[in-house]
C-alpha positions as CSV (number, residue, x, y, z in Angstrom):
1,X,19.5,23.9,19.9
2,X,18.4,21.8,23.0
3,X,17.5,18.4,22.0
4,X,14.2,16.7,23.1
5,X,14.6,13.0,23.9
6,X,12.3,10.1,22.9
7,X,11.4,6.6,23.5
8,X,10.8,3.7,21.5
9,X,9.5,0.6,23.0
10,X,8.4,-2.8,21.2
11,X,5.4,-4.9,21.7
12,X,7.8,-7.4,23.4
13,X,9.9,-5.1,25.6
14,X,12.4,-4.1,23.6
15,X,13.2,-0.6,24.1
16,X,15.1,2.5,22.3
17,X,16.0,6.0,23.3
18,X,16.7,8.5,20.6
19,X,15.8,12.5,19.9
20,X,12.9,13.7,19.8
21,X,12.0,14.0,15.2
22,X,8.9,16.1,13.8
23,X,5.8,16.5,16.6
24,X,6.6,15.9,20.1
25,X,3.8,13.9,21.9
26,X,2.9,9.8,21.3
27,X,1.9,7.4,18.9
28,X,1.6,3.9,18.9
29,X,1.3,1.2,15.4
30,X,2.5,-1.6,13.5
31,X,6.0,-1.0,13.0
32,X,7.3,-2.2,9.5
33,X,10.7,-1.4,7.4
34,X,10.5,-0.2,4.3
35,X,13.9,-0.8,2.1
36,X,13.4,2.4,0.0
37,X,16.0,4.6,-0.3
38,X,13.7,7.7,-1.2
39,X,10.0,8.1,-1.6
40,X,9.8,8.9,1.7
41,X,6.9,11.4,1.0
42,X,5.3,9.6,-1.2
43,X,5.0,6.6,1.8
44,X,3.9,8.7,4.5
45,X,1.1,9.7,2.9
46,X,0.2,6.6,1.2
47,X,-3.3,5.8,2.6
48,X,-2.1,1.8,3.1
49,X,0.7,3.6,5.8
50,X,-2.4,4.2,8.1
51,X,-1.7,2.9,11.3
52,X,2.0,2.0,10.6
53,X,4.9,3.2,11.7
54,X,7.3,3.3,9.3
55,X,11.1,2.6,10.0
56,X,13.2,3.9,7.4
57,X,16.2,1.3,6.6
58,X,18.1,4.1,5.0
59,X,20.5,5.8,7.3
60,X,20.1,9.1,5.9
61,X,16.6,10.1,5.7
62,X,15.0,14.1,4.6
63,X,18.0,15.1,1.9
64,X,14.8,15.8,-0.4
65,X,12.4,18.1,1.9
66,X,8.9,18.4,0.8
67,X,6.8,19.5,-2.1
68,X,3.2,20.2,-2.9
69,X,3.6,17.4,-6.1
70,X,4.3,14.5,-4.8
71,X,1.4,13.5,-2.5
72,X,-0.3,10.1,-2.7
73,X,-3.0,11.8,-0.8
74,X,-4.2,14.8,0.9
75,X,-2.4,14.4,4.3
76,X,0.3,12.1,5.9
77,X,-1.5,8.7,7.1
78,X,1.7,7.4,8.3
79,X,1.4,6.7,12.3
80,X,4.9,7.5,13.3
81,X,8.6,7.5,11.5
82,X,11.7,6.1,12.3
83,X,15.0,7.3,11.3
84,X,18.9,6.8,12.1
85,X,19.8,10.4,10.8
86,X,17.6,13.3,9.7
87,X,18.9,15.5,7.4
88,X,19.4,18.4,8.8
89,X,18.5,20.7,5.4
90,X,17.1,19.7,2.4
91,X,19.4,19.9,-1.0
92,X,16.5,18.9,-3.6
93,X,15.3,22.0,-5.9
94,X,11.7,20.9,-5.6
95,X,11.7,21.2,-1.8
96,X,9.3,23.9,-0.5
97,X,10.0,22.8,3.3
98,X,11.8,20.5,5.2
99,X,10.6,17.0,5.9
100,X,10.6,17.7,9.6
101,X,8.7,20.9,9.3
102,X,6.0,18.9,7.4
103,X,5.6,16.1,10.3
104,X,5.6,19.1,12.5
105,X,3.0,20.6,10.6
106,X,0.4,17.7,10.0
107,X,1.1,16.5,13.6
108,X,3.5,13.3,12.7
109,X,5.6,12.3,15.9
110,X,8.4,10.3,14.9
111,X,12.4,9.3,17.0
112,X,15.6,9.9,15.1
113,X,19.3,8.8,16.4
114,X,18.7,5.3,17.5
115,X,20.2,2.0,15.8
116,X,17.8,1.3,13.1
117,X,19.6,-2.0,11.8
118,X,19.2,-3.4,15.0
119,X,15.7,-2.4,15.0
120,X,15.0,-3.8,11.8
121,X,17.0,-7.1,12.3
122,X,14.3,-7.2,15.7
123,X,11.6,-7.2,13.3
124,X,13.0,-9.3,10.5
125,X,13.7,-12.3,13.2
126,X,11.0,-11.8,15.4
127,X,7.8,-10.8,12.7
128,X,5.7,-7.3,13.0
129,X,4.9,-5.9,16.2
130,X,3.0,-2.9,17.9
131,X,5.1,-0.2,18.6
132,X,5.0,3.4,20.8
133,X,7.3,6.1,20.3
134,X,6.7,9.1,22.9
135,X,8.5,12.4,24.1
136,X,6.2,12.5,26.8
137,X,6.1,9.1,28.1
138,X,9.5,8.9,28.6
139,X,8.7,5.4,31.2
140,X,9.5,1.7,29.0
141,X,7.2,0.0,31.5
142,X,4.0,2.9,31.0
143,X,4.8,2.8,27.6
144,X,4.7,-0.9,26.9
145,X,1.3,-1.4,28.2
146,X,-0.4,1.1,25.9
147,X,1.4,-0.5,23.0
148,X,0.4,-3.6,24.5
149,X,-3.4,-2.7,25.0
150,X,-4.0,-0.4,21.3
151,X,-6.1,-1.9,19.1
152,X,-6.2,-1.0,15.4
153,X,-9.7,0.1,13.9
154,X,-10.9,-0.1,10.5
155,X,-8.5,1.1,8.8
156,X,-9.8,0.8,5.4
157,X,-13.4,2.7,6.5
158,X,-11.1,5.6,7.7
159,X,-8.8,6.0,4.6
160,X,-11.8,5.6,1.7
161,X,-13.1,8.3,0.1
162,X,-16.2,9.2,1.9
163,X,-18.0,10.2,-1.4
164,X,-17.5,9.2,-5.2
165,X,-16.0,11.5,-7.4
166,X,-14.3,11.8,-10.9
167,X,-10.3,11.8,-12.0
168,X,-11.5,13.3,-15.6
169,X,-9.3,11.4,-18.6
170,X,-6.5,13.5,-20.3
171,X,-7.2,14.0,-24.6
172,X,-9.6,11.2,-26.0
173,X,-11.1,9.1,-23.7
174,X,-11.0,5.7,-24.3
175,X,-12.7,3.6,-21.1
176,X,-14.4,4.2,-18.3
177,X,-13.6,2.6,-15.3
178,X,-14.8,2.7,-11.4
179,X,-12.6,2.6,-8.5
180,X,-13.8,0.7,-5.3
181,X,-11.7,2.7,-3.1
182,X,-9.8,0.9,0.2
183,X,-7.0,3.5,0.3
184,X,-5.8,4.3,-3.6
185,X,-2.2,6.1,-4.1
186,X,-3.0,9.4,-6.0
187,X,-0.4,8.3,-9.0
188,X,-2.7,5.6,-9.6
189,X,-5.9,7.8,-10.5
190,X,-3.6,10.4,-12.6
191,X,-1.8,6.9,-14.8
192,X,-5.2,5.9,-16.3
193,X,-6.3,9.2,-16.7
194,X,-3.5,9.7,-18.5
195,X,-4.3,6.8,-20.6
196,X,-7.6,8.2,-21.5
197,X,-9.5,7.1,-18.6
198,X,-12.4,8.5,-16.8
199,X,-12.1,7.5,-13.4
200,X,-14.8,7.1,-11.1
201,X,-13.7,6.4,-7.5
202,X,-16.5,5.2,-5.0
203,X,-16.2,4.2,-1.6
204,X,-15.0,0.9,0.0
205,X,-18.9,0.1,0.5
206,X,-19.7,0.4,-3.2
207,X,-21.7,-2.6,-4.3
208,X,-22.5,-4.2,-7.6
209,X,-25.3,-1.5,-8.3
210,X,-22.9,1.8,-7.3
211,X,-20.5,0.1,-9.9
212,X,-23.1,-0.6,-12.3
213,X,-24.6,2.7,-12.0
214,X,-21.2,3.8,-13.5
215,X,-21.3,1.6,-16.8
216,X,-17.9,1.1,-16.2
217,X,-15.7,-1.0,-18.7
218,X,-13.6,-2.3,-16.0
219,X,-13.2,-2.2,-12.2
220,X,-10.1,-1.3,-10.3
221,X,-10.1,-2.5,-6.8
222,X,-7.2,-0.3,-5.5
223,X,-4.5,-1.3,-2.8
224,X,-5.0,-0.2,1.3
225,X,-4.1,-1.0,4.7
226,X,-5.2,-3.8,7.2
227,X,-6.4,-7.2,7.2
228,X,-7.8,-8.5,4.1
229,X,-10.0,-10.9,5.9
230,X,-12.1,-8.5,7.5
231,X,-13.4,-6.8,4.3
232,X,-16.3,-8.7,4.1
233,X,-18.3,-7.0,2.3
234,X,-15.6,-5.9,0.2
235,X,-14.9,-9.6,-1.3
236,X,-18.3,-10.0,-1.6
237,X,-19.0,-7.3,-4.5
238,X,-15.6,-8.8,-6.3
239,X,-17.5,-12.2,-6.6
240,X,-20.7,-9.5,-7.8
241,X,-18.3,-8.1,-10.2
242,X,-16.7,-11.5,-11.6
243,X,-19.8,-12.5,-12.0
244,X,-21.2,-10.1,-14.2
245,X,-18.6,-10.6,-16.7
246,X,-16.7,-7.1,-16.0
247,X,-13.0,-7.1,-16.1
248,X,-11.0,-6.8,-12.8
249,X,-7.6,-5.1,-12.1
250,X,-7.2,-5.5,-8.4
251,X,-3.8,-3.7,-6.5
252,X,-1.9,-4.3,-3.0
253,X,-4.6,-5.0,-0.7
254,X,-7.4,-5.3,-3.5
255,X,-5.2,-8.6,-4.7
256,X,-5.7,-9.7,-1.4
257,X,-9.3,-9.4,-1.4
258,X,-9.3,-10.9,-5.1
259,X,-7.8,-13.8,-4.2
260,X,-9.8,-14.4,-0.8
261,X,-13.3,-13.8,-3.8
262,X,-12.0,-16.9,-5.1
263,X,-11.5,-18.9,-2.8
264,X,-7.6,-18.5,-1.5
265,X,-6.8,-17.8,2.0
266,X,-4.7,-15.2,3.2
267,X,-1.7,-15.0,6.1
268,X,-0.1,-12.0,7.5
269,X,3.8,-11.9,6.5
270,X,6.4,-12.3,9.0
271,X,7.5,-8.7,8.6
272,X,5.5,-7.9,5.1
273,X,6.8,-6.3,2.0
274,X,7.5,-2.5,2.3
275,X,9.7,-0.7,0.1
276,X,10.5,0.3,-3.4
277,X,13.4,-1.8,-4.7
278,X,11.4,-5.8,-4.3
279,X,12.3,-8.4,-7.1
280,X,9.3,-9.8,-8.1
281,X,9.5,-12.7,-11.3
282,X,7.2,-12.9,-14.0
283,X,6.4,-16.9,-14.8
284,X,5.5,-16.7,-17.4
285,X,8.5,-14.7,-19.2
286,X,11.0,-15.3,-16.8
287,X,11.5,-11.5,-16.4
288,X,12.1,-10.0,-12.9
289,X,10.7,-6.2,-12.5
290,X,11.8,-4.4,-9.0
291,X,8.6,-3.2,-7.8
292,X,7.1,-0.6,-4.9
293,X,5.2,-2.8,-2.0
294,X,3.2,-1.9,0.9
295,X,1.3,-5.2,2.1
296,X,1.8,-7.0,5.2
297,X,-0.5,-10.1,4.1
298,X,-0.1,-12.8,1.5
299,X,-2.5,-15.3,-0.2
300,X,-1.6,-19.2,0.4
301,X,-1.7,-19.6,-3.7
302,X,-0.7,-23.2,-4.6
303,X,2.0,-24.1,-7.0
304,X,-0.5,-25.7,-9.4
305,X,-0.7,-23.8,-12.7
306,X,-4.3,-24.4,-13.3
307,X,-6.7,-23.6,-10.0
308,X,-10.4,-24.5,-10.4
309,X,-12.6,-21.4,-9.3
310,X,-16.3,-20.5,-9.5
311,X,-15.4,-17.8,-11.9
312,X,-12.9,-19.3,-14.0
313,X,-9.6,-20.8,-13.8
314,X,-7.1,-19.1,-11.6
315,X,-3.2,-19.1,-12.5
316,X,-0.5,-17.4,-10.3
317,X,1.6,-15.2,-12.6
318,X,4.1,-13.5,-10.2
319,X,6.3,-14.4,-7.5
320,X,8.7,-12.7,-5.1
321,X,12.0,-13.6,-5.4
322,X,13.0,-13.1,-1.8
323,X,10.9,-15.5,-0.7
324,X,8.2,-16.8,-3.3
325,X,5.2,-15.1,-2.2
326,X,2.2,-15.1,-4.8
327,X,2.4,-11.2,-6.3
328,X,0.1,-11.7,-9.2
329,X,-2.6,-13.2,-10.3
330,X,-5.5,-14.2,-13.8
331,X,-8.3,-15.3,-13.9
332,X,-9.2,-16.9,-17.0
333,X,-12.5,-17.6,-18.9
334,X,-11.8,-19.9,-22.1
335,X,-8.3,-19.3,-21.9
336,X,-9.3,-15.1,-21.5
337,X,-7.8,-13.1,-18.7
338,X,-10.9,-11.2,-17.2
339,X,-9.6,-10.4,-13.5
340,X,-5.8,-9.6,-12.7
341,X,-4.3,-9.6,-9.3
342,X,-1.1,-7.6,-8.7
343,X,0.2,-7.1,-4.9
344,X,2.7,-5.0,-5.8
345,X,2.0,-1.4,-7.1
346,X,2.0,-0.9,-10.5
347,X,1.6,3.0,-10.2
348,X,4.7,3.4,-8.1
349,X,4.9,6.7,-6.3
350,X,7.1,6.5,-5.2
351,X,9.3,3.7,-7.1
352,X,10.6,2.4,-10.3
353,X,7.9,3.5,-13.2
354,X,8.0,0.5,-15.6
355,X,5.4,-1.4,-13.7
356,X,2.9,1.1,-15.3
357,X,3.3,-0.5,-18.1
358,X,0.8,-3.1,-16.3
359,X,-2.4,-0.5,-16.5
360,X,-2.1,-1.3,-20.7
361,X,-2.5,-4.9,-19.6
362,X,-5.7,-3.8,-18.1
363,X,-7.2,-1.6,-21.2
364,X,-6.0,-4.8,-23.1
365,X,-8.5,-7.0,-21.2
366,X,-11.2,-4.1,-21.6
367,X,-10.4,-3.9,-25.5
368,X,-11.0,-7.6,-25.2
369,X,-14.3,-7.4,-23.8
370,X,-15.7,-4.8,-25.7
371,X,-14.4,-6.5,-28.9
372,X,-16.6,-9.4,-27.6
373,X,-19.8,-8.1,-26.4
């Protein structure tokens, strides 16, 4: 079978020629590694992939197809893949299709054959950059200055839903909580519903009232792509929210916006956190749980145990190992947790499952506040 070449080329030049993998044609995003070894469905269509092209670390990449189960949405959001070697046949029983007929499928261009440690190693020295992969541009210098002219949209307005809708709990409910949706993992919705919670997803433009309207016993403000800073509006109804006394569980890029609500700053990451396999330390404990990431920003969250905030103190509970980035977050009221912060995801997807254990911590804080109202 005749091969179809491709090209690779870096936002600073750097340039790499491979085979053409999944839809021929051109694409241009943020390039990131992600360290997973598998989960590779579950990433690309993770809506907090938009606009990213994801460069798989792991040298042999498709040995488990595709299935109609393991979706964290409807579609692939992923911009473009990277890989060293596709499989050339999946070997998993719960494969309906090949991973490359999927990309072909739903339109995902992505390279396959070039050195992806040296790609990565680019990235992990130099920080994240804009990439283009084409089969049709096959010229560095043309394909340089489209990477070098894109510019990302709003990611976040593309990926919410664009109406609210309900995730129905499984046996006896026990809470109902809303979802302020900037680009929420499938698993997430079906993990509280499993723990007897109606879920009520609204869009990213939900305000105090939309949640209110809801009666919700606690707010979820679920992970996404992009730039925390530019949501606005969206740290604006977590201050709402805080301040009406309802309890917060805020994921991946909801953290982010957490944190900005009270009055942290965020940074973007040399080369982010992507991948299922990070070491992340509990403070408090002392326990270190590997955990799924997808963020490429991180909140400047001092060292101090005890941070003064409008809405009550703020302690950071989580750190990275690798390099000591704030992952978690409560806010207290009279020594009460009422708002977590987590950066990693707690619902996995794919990725070690014991984090889930960190949705209880949330019905704990709702149990808390019911007991008290």
């Amino acid at each position: 079978m005749k091969t179809v070449p491709a090209l690779l080329v870096l936002e600073d030049g750097k340039t790499f020629h491979g085979e053409s993998f999944g839809a021929q044609g051109e694409t241009i995003g943020h390039a990131f590694f992600s360290t997973a070894m598998t989960g590779y469905q579950e990433g690309l269509t993770d809506p907090g992939s938009h606009q990213s092209v994801i460069i798989a670390t792991a040298p042999h990449v498709g040995n488990t197809g595709w299935n109609d189960d393991d979706n964290e949405s409807g579609r692939i959001w992923a911009a473009g893949l990277v890989v060293r070697d596709p499989s050339p046949r999946p070997s998993s029983w719960r494969a309906t299709r090949s991973l490359v007929d999927e990309m072909t499928a739903q339109s995902l261009v992505g390279i396959a054959g070039i050195d992806t440690r040296a790609l990565t190693t680019r990235l992990r020295d130099h920080g994240t950059m804009k990439v283009g992969i084409s089969t049709t541009d096959l010229d560095p210098g043309s394909l340089l200055a489209k990477v070098r002219a894109w510019q990302p949209g709003n990611p976040v307005a593309d990926v919410t839903t664009a109406e609210p809708y309900v995730v129905p709990s499984q046996g006896e409910k026990s809470f109902t909580i809303a979802v302020v949706d900037l680009g929420m993992k499938a698993m997430a919705a079906r993990i509280m519903a499993a723990k007897g919670m109606d879920v009520h997803v609204l869009p990213a433009t939900a305000t105090l009232a939309d949640i209110q309207a809801v009666n919700p016993d606690g707010v979820v403000f679920a992970g996404g792509p992009g730039d925390p800073a530019a949501l606005s509006g969206v740290i604006d109804c977590v201050g709402a929210v805080l301040a009406a006394k309802i309890p917060v569980f805020a994921i991946g890029l909801g953290a982010q916006v957490f944190g900005l609500a009270l009055g942290l700053t965020t940074y973007p990451l040399k080369h982010g956190h992507h991948g299922t396999n990070i070491p992340v330390k509990d403070l408090a404990t002392s326990k270190v749980w590997i955990t799924a990431h997808g963020h490429s920003h991180g909140l400047h969250a001092p060292a101090s145990d005890e941070i003064p905030t409008a809405y009550g103190t703020l302690r950071v509970t989580h750190r990275c190992i690798n390099d000591q980035v704030a992952e978690g977050l409560h806010l207290l009221d009279d020594g009460v947790v009422v708002g977590m912060a987590v950066q990693f995801h707690p619902e996995s997807g794919g990725g070690p499952h014991e984090t889930s254990a960190f949705f209880d911590q949330f019905s704990a804080m709702m149990t808390t506040r019911r007991a008290s109202a």
